[in-house]
Jmol script that loads the backbone (N, CA, C; Angstrom):
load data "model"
ATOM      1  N   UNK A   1      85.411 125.433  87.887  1.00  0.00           N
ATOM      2  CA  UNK A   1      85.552 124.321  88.816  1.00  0.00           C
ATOM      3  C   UNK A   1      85.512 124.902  90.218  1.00  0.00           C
ATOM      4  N   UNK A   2      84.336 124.200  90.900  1.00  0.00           N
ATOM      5  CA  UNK A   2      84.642 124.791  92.508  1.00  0.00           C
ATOM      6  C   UNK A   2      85.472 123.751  93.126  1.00  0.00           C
ATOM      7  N   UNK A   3      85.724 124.253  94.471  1.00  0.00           N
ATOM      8  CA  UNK A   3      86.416 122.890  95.134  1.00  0.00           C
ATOM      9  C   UNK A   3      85.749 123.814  96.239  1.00  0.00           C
ATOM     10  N   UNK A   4      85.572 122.624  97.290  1.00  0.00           N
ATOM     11  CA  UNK A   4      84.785 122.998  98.998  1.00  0.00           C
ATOM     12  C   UNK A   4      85.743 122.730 100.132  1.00  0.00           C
ATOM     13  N   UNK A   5      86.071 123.330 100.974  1.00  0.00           N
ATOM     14  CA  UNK A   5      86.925 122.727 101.919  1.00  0.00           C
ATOM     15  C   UNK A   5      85.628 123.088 102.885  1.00  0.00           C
ATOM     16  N   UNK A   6      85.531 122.292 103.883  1.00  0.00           N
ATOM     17  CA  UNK A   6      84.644 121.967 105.052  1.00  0.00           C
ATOM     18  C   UNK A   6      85.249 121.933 106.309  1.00  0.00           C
ATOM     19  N   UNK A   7      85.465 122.700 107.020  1.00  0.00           N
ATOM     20  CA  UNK A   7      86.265 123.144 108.794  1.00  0.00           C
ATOM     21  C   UNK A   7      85.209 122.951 109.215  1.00  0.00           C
ATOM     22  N   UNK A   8      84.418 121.878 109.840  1.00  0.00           N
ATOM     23  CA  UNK A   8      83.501 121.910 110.837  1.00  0.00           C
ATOM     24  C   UNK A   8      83.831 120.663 111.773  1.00  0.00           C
ATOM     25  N   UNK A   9      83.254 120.877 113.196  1.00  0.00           N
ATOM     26  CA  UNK A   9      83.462 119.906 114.049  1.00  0.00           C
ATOM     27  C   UNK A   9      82.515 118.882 113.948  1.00  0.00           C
ATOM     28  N   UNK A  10      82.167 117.964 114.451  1.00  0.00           N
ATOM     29  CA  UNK A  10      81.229 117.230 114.738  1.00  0.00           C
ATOM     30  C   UNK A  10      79.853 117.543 115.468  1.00  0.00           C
ATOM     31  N   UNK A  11      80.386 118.853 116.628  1.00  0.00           N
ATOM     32  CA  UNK A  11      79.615 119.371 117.635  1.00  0.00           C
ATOM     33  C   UNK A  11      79.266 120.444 117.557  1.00  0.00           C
ATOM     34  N   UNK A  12      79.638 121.191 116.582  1.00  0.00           N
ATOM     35  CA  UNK A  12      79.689 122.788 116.174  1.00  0.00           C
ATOM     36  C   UNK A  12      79.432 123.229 115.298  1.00  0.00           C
ATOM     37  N   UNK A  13      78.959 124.449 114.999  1.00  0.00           N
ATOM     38  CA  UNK A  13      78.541 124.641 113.436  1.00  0.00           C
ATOM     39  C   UNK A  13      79.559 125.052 112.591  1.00  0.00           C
ATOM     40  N   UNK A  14      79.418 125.433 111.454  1.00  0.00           N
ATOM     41  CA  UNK A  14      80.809 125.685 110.670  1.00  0.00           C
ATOM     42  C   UNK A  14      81.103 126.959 111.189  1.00  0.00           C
ATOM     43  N   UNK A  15      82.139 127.244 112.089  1.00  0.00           N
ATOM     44  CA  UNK A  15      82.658 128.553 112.291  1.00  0.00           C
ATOM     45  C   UNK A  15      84.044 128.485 112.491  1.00  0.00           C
ATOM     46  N   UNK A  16      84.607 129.097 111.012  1.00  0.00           N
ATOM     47  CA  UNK A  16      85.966 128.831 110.872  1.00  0.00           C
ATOM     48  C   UNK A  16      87.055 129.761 111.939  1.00  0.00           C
ATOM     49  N   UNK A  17      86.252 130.498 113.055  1.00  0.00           N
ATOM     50  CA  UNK A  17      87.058 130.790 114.112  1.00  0.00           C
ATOM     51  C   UNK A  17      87.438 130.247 115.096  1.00  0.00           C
ATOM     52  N   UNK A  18      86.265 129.322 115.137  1.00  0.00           N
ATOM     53  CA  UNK A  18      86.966 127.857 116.083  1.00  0.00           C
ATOM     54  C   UNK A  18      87.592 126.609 115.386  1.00  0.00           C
ATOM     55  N   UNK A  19      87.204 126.267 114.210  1.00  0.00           N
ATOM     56  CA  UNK A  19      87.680 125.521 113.535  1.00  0.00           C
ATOM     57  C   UNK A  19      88.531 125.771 112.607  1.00  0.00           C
ATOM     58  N   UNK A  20      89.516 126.435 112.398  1.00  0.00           N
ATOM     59  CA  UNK A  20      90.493 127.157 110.696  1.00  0.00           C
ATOM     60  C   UNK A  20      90.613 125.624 110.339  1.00  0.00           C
ATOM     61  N   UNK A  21      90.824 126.056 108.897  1.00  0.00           N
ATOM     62  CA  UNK A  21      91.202 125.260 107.923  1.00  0.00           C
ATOM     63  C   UNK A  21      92.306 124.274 108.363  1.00  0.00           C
ATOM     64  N   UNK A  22      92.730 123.123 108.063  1.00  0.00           N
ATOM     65  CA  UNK A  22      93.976 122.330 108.964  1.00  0.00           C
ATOM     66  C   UNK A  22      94.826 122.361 107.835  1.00  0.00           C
ATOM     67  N   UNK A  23      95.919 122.188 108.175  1.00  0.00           N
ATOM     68  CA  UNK A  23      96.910 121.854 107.485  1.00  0.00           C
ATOM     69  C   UNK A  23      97.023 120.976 106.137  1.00  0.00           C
ATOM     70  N   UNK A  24      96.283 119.724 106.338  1.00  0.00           N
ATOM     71  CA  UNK A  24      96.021 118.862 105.780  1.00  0.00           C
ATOM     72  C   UNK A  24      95.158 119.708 104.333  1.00  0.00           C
ATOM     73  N   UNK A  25      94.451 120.002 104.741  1.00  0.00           N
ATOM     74  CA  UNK A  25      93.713 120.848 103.855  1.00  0.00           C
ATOM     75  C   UNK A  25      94.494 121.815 102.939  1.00  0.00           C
ATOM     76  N   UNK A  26      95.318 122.742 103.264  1.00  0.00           N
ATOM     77  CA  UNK A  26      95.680 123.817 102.324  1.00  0.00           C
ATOM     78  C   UNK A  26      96.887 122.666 101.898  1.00  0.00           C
ATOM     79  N   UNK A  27      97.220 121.879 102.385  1.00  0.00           N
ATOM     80  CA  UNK A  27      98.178 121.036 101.355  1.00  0.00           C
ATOM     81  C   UNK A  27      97.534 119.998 100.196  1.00  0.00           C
ATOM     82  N   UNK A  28      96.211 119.743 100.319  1.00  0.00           N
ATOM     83  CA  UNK A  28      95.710 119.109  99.374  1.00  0.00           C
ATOM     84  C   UNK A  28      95.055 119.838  98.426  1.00  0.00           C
ATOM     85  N   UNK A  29      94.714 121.192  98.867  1.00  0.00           N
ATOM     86  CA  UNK A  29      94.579 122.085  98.089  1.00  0.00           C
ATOM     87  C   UNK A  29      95.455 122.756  96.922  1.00  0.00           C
ATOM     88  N   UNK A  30      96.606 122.555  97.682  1.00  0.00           N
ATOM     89  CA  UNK A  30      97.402 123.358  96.801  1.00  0.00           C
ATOM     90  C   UNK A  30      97.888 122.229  95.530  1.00  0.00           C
ATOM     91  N   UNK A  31      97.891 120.817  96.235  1.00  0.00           N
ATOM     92  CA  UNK A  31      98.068 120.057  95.163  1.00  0.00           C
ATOM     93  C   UNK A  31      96.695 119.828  94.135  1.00  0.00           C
ATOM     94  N   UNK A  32      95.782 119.624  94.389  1.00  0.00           N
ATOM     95  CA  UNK A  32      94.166 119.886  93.616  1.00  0.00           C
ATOM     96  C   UNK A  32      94.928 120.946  92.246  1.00  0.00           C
ATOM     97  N   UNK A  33      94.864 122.022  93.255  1.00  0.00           N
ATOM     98  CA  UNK A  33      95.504 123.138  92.040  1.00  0.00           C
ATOM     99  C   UNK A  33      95.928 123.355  91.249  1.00  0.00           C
ATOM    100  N   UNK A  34      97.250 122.604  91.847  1.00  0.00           N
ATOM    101  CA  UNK A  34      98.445 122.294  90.927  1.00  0.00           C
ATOM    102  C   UNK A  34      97.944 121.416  89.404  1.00  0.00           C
ATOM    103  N   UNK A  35      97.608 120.356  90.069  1.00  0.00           N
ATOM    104  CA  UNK A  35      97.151 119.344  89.163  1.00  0.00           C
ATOM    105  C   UNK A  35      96.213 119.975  87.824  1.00  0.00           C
ATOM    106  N   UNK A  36      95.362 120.802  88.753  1.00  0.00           N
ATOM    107  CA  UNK A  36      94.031 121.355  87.474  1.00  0.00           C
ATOM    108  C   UNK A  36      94.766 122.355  86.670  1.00  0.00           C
ATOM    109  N   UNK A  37      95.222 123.493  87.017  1.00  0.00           N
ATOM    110  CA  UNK A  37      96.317 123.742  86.306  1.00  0.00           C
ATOM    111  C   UNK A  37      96.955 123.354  84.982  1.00  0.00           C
ATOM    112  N   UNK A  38      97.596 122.521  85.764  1.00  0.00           N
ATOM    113  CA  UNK A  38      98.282 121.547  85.098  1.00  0.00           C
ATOM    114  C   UNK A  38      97.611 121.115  83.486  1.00  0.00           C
ATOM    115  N   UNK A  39      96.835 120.244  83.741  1.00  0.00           N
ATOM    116  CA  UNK A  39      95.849 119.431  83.281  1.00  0.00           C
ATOM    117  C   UNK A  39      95.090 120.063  81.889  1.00  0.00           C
ATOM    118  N   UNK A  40      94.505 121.946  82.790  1.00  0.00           N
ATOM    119  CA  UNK A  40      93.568 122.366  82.112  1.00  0.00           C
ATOM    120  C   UNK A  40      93.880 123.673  81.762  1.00  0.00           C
ATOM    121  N   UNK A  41      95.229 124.220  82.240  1.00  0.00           N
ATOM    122  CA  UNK A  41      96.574 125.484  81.256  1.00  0.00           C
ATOM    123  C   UNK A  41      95.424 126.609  82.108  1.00  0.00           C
ATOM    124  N   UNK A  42      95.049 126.442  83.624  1.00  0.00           N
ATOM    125  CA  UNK A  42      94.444 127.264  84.410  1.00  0.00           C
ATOM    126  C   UNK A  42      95.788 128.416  84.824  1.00  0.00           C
ATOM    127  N   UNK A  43      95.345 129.828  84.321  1.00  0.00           N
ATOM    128  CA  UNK A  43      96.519 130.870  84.822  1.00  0.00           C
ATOM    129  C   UNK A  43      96.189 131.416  86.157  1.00  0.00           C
ATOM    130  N   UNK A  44      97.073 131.489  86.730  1.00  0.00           N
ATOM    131  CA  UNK A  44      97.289 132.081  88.281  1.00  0.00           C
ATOM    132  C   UNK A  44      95.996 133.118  88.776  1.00  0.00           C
ATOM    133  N   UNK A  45      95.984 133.951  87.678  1.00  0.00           N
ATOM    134  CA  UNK A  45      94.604 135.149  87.877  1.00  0.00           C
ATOM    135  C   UNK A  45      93.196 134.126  87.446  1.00  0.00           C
ATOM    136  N   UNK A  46      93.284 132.893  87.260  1.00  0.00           N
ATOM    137  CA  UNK A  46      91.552 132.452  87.550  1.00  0.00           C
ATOM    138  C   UNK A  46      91.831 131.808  88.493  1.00  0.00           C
ATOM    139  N   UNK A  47      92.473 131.792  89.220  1.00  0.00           N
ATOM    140  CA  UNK A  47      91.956 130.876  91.257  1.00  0.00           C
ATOM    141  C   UNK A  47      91.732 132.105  91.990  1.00  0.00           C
ATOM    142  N   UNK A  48      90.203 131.716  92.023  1.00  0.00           N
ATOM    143  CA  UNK A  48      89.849 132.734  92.969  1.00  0.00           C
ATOM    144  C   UNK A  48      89.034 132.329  94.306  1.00  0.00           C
ATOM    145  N   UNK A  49      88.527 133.021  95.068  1.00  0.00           N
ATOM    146  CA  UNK A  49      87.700 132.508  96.056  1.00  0.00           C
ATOM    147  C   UNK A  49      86.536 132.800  95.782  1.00  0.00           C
ATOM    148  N   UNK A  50      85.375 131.891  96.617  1.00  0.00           N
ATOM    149  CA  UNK A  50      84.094 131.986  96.114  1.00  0.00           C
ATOM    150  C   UNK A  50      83.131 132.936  96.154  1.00  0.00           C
ATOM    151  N   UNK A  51      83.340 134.117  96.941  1.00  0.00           N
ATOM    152  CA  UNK A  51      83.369 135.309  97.352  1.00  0.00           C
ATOM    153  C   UNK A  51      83.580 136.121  95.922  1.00  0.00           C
ATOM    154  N   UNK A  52      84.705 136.154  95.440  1.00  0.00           N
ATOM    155  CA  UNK A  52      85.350 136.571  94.474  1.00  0.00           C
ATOM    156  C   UNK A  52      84.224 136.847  93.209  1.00  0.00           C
ATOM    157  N   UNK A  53      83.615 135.391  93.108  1.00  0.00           N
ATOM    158  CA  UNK A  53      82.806 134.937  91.923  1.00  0.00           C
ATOM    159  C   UNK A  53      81.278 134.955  92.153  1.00  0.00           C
ATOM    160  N   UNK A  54      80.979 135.298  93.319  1.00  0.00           N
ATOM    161  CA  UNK A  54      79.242 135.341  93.796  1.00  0.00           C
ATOM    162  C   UNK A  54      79.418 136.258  94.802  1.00  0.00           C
ATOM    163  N   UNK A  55      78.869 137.369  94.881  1.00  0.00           N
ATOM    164  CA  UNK A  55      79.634 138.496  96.060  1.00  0.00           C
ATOM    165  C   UNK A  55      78.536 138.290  97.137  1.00  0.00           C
ATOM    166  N   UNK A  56      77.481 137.736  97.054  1.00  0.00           N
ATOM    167  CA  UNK A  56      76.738 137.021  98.095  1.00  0.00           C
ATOM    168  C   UNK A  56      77.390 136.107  98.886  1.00  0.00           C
ATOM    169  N   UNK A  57      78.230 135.101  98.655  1.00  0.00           N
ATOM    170  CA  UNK A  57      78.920 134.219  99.396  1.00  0.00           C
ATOM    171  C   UNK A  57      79.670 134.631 100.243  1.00  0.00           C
ATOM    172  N   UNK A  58      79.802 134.012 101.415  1.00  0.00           N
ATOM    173  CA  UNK A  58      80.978 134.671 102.413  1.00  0.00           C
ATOM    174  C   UNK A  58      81.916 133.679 102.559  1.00  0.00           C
ATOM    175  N   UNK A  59      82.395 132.672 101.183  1.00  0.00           N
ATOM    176  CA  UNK A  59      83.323 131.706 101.666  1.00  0.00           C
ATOM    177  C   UNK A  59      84.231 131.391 100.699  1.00  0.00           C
ATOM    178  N   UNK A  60      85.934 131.634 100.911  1.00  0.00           N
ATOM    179  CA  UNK A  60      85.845 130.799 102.179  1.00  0.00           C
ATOM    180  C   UNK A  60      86.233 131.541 103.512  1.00  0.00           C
ATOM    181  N   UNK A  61      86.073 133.020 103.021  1.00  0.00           N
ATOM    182  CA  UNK A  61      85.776 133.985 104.650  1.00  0.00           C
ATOM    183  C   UNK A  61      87.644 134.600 104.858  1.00  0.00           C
ATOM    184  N   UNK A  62      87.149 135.130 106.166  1.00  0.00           N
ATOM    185  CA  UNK A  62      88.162 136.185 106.582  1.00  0.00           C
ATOM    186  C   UNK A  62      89.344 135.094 106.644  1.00  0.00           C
ATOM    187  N   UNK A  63      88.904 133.692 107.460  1.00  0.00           N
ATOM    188  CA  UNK A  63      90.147 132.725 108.168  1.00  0.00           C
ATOM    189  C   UNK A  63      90.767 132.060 107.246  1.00  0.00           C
ATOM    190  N   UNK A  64      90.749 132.203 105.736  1.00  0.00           N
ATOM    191  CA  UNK A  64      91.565 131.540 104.961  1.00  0.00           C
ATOM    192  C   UNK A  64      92.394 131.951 104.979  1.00  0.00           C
ATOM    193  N   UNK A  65      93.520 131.418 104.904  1.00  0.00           N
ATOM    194  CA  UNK A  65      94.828 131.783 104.838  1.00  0.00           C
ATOM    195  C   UNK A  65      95.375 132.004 103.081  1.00  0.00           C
ATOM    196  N   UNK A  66      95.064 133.152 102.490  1.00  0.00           N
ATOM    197  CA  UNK A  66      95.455 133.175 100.917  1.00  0.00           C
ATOM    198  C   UNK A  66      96.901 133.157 100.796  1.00  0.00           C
ATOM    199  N   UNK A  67      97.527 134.370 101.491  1.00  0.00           N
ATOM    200  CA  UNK A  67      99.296 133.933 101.597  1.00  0.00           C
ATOM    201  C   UNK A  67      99.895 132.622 101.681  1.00  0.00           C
ATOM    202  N   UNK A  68      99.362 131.763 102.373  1.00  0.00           N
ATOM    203  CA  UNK A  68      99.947 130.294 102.437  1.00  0.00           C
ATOM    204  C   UNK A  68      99.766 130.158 101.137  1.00  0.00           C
ATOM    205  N   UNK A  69      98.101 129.742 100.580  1.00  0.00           N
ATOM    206  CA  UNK A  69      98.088 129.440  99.125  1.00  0.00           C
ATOM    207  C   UNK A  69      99.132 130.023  98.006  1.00  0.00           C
ATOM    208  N   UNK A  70      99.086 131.207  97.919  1.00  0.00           N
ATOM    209  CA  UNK A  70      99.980 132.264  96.830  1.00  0.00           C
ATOM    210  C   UNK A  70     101.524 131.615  97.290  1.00  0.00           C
ATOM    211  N   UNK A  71     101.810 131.361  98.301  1.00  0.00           N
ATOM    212  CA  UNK A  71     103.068 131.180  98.483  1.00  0.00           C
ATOM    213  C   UNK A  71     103.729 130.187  98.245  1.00  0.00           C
ATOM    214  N   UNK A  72     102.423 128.811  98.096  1.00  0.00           N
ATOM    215  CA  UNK A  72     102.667 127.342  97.932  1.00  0.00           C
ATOM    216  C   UNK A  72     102.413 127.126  96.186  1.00  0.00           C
TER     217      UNK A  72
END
end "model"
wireframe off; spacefill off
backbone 0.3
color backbone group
């Protein structure tokens, strides 16, 4: 299962150094999680980032905050 979070402005391209992830976001995330988890007996060592799983990808990049996640 992927999930996408999208930090872009209206006026700007996606560059999560001007735009980081909002708040709103790593809290709906963490509930997404929770839920699939939940749901589908997902263990802690398969949430990974997309990076993780395609080493071509650069997302969701340096500006994610993983400690918030791990911590929530």
């Amino acid at each position: 299962i992927g999930i996408e979070n999208v930090h872009a402005d209206a006026t700007g391209p996606l560059d999560p150094a001007k735009n980081p992830f909002s708040d709103a976001q790593y809290k709906t995330l963490v509930g997404l999680i929770k839920d699939l988890r939940s749901t589908y007996s997902v263990p802690l060592r398969n949430i990974i980032g997309h990076q993780d799983a395609t080493p071509k990808a650069r997302c969701p990049g340096p500006h994610f905050e993983w400690p918030r996640l791990e911590e929530a």
